[in-house]
N, C-alpha and C positions, 0 to 999 in steps of 0.2 A: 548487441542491440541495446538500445536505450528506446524507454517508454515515455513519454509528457503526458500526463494528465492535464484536464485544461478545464475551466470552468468560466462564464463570467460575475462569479461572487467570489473568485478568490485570482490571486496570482496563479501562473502553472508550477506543475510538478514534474521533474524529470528524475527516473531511476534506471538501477540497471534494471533489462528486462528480465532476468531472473525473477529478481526482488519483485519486481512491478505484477509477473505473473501468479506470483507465489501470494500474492494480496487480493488481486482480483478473485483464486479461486476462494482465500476466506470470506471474500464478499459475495460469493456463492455465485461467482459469472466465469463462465469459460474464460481459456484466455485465448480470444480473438483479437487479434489487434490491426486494426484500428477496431471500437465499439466505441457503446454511451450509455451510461443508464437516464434514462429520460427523468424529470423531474420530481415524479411522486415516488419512483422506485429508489430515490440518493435514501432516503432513512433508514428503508430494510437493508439496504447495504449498508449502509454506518451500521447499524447495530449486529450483523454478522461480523462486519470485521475486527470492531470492537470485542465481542465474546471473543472470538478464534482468537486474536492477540491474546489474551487474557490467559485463555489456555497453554502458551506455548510458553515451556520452562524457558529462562532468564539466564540459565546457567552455561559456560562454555560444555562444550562436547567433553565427555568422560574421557577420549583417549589423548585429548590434548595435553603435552606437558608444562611445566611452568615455562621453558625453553619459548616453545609457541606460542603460548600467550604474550611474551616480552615481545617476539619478534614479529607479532600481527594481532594490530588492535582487534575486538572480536566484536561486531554491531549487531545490537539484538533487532529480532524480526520485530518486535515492541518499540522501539525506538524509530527502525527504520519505515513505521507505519506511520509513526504521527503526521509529517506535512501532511500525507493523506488521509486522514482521519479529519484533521483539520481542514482542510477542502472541503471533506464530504459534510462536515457540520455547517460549515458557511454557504453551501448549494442547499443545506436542507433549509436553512434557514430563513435563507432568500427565494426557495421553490427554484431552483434552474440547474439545468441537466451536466453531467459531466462526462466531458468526452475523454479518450485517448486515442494515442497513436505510435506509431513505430519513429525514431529516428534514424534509419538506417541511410 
């Protein structure tokens, strides 16, 4: 499954739904998909998900060897927030609500 986030202050965003769900909950919203958080509510999500990234070590998994690392780049939940991060700062900035939905 793949998730689009959409906004009209920013371009959209497409991830895997994994990823996509694993964000919503550090922005403290279920993961329902399709939802939206309406416009006054995009800040207190930017700023949850912002902390929770912040929280989450940067480091590969302990049981991975050098082996694994060569053979599969490893993308941190930090990185792979930012499009979204960035969305959510250009909705708050502009006051307008952000939606998602399922690609399926």
């Amino acid at each position: 499954m793949l998730v689009t986030f959409s906004s009209p202050a920013h371009g959209d965003v497409t991830m895997f739904g994994d990823v996509a769900i694993r964000l919503l909950n550090m922005m403290g919203r279920s993961d329902t998909v399709p939802s939206a958080l309406y416009a006054e509510d995009v800040q207190a999500a930017l700023e949850r998900l912002k902390t929770a990234v912040a929280l989450v070590p940067s480091t590969p998994k302990p049981n991975m060897t050098a082996e694994d690392e060569d053979d599969e780049t490893i993308v941190s939940i930090s990185l792979r927030a930012l499009p979204l991060i960035e969305m959510l700062e250009a909705a708050a900035n502009e006051k307008r609500a952000v939606m998602w939905e399922s690609n399926e």
